[in-house]
N, C-alpha and C positions, 0 to 999 in steps of 0.2 A: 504493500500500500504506500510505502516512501515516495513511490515515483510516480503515483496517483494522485490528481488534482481534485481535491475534495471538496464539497458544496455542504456546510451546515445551513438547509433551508430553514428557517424562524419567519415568524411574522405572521403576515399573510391579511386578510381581514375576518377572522373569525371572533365571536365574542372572548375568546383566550387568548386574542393576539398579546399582550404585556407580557402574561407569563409565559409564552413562545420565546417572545424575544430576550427574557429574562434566561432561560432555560440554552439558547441557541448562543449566546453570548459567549454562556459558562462551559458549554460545547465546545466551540472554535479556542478559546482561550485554552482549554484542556489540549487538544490534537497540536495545535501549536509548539505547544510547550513539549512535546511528544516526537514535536521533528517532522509533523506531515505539513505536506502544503495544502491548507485550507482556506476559503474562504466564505465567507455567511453572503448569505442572497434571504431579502426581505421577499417571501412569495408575491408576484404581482402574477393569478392565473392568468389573465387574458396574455400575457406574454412569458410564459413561465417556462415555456420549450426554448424561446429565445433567448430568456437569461442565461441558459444551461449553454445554449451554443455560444453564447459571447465570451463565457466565461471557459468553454472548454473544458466541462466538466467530464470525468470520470466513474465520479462515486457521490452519493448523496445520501450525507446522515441528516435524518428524518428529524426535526425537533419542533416539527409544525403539530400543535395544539389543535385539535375540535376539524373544523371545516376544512377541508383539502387533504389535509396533511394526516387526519388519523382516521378518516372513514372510508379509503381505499382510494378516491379519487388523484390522487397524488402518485400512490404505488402502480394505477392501472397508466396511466402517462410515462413512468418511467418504463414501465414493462415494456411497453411498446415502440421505446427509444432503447432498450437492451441498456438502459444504464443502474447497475447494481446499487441498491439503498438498504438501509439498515430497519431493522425492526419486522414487523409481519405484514404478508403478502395482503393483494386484494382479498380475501376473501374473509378473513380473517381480520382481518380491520374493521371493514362494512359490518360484518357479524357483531363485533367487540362494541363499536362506535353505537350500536342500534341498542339500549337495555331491553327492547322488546322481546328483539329477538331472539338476545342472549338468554332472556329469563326462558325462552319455549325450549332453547337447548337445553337449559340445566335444568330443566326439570322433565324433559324427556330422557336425559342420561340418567336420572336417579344422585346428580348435585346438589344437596342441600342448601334451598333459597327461601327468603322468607314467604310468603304466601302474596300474589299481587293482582292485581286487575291492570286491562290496557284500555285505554280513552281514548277515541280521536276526536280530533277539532270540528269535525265533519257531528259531533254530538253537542249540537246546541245550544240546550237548555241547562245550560250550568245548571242551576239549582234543582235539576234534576240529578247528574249527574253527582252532584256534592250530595245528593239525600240516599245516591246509591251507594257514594262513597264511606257514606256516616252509617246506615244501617250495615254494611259487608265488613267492614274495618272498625267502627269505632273511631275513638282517638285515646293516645295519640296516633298517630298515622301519616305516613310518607308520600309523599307529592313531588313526582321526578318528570321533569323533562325527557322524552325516551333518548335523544342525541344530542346532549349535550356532555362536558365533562369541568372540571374543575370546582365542581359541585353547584355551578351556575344552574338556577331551576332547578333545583333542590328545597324545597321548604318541607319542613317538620314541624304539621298542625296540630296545637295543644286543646285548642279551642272547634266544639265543631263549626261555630259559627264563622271558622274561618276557610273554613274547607274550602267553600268558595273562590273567596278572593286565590285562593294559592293555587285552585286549577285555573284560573284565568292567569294567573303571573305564567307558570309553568309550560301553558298552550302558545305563550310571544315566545318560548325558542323552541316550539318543536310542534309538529303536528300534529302526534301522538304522547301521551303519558303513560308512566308507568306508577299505579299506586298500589305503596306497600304494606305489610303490615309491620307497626315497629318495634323491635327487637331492643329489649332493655338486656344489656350485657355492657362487653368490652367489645370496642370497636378495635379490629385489628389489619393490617396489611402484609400482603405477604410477598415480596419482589423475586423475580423469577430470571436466573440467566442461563441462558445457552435456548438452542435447537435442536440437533438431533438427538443429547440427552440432557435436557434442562434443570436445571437445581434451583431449589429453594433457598432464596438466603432467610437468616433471623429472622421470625417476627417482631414487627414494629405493633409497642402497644401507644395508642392515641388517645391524650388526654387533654384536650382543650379546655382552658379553665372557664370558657363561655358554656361548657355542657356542651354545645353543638360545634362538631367541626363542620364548619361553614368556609366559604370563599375567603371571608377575614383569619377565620383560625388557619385556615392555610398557608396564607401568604403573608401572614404578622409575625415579623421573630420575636418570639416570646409570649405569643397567643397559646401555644400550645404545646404541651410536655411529650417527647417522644421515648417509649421505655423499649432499649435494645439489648439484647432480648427481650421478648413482653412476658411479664410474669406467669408463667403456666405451667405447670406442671408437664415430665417430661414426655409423656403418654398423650397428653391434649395437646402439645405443641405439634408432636409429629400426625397426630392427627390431621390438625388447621394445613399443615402444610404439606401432607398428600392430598388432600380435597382442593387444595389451589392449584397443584399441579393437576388432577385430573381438568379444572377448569382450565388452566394454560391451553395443554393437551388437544381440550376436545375442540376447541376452536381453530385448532395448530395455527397459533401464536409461534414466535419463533424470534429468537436475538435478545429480546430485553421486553418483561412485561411485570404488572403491579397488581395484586388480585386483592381486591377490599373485601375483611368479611367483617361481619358482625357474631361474635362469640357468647351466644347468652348464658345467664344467669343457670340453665342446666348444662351449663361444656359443651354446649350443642351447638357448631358452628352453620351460618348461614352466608355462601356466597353474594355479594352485593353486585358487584360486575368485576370486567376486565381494563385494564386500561394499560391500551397497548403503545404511547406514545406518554410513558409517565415523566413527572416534571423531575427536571437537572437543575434545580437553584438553590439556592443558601438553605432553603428551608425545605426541601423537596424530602421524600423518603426512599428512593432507591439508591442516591450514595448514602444516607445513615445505614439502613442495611448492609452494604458493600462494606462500607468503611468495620463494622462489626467484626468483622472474618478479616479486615486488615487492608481489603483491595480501597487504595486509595480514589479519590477522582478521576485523575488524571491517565489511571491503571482501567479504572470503569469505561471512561470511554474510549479511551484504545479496545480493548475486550469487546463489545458492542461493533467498532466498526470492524473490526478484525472476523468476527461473525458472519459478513457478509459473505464472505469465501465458504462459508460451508455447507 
């Protein structure tokens, strides 16, 4: 790869563009320092083939967040330029990017997910749908964007009379919802390296002192406590994290991926999604995991792009 011209694509215009670019930054500045020749490209699609010719690219590490860059659209462009990129293929993207439809996999594989219903925009009469929401679930209860990530359209209703308002927030990024049932436990992550035999690193336990890891507990340093390894016992750890590899697995993700579960209050792990284009910043949880077993940043993404060859 030394003598390969690398593309760290960031940016783009999806509602994750910051942390792309936050994420794309800490990329390039890693590979750098590593000795490859890199260079960062802000995604503009309408010219996005073009940047790649001008620039005389070779190799393209993926660090494009939500739109283009993690729902396949991005990988099916490169496939068809024969130019190698990092992380998981079309298929498995589109798959990963959709909670729809990841929820119909993992629970047609026998993956433990919490219990959820799907919505489209194409349904109306909100207050219909909030009083379907309120008698099937209850509260409290989870209100997800089906394709978004960065926990953007994400609200956790305490109140039923708010059921409402949060599938209308929910419905401005996506045309479908996914609502869940919510899981009182420990919220845990599980980061996931290699391909054709992929490993587990450490689980990260997440402890936002807001109670909700939200958009803000993510990207606040010092919004929220991360516990490496996450305190479990050593039977339940390896538990959570063959149920994330199976989830890695059945999608065939591939290079570098981050599986959220939710760990309840009986040790009973409940896959959340996949997220195959997870974030590389200061606060991010795939180098805290990394760094756990020792592999530093700058080790992480060499390793990831170095993946691309397998």
């Amino acid at each position: 790869m030394k003598n390969k011209k690398i593309a760290v694509v960031m940016g783009g215009p999806s509602s994750e563009r910051e942390v792309s670019l936050n994420t794309g930054r800490a990329i390039l500045t890693a590979l750098r320092e590593k000795g490859y020749t890199a260079v960062g490209v802000d995604l503009d699609p309408p010219n996005f083939i073009e940047q790649l010719k001008q620039e005389q690219i070779d190799v393209v590490f993926n660090a494009i967040h939500g739109l283009y860059g993690e729902d396949g659209l991005m990988q099916g462009t490169l496939e068809m330029l024969g130019i190698p990129y990092t992380g998981s293929g079309v298929l498995a993207s589109a798959m990963a990017m959709d909670k729809a439809i990841t929820k119909r996999l993992f629970m047609s594989a026998g993956i433990p997910t919490p219990q959820s219903r799907l919505y489209s925009k194409q349904d109306t009469d909100l207050a219909l749908v909030a009083e379907d929401i309120l008698t099937t679930f209850g509260v409290p209860v989870v209100v997800k964007a089906a394709a978004q990530g960065s926990s953007i359209g994400v609200i956790i209703v305490e109140k039923a009379g708010d059921i409402e308002s949060a599938v209308r927030e929910a419905f401005n990024y996506s045309g479908h919802i996914v609502v869940e049932e919510f899981i009182r436990g420990k919220e845990l992550t599980v980061s996931i390296l290699g391909t054709g035999s992929p490993e587990a690193l450490p689980i990260i336990e997440i402890v936002p002192q807001s109670g909700r890891y939200d958009y803000r507990s993510k990207y606040t340093k010092g919004a929220t406590e991360y516990i490496v390894p996450a305190r479990l016992e050593t039977q339940v750890a390896d538990h959570v994290q063959r149920i994330a590899l199976a989830a890695y697995k059945l999608l065939g993700c591939r290079g570098i991926g981050r599986v959220d579960v939710m760990l309840g209050n009986d040790n009973q792990p409940h896959v959340l999604e996949i997220n195959t284009i997870p974030g590389m910043t200061a606060t991010s949880l795939v180098p805290k995991a990394a760094a756990a077993v020792g592999i530093g940043f700058d080790e992480l993404c060499e390793r990831i792009l170095l993946m691309v060859a397998e």
